[in-house]
C-alpha positions in Angstrom: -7.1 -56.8 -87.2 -6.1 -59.5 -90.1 -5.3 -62.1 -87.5 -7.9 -61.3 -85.3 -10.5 -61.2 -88.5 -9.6 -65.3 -89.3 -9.7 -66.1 -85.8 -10.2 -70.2 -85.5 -8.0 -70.2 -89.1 -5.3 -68.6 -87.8 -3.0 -71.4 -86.1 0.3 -69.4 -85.2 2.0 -66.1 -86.3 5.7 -65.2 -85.8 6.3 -61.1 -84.5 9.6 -60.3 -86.2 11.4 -61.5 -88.9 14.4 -60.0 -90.0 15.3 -60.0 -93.6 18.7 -58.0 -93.2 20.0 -60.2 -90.6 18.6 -63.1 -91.8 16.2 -64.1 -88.3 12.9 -65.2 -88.0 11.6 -64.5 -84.0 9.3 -65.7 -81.6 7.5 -64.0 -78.9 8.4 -63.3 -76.3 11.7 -61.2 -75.8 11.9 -60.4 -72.6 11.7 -63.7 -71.1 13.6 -67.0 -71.8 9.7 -68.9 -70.9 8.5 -69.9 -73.9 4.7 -69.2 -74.6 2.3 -72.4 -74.1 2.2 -72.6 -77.9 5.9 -72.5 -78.8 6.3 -75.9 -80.6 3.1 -74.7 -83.1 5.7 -71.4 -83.6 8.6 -73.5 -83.4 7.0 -75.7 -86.3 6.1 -72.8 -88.3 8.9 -71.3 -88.1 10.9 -74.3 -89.1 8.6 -74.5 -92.8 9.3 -71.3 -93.2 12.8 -70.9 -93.0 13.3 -74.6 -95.2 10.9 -73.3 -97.8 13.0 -69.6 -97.6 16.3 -71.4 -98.0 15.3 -73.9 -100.9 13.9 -71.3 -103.2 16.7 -68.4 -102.4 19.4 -70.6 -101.0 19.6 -67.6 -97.8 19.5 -69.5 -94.6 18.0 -68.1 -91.3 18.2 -68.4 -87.9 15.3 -68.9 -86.5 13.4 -69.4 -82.6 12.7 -67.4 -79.0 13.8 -63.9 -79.1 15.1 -64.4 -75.8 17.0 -67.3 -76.8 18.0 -66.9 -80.4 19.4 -63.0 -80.0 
């Protein structure tokens, strides 16, 4: 409802992010094709993770369920 509410702000959202194993995810997991806005998730994710990694020095792993896991 949050993302739905911004709709036209809202550029990109990731589904999973896993803090114990240290992931951040993409849709979709039960395919290898990558969803026409990938790069905008790739992109995201990619900020994310750097801005994670500079402030608590944790890395991640981070892209397409499918792929990554």
């Amino acid at each position: 409802d949050l993302i739905a509410a911004d709709r036209g702000r809202v550029k990109t959202t990731i589904s999973h992010m896993h803090s114990y194993s240290q992931m951040f995810l993409s849709p979709y997991g039960y395919t290898t094709d990558l969803p026409a806005e990938y790069p905008e998730m790739f992109r995201a994710m990619e900020i994310a993770v750097n801005a994670l990694t500079s402030t608590y020095g944790t890395p991640y792993t981070y892209g397409n369920t499918a792929v990554t896991i």
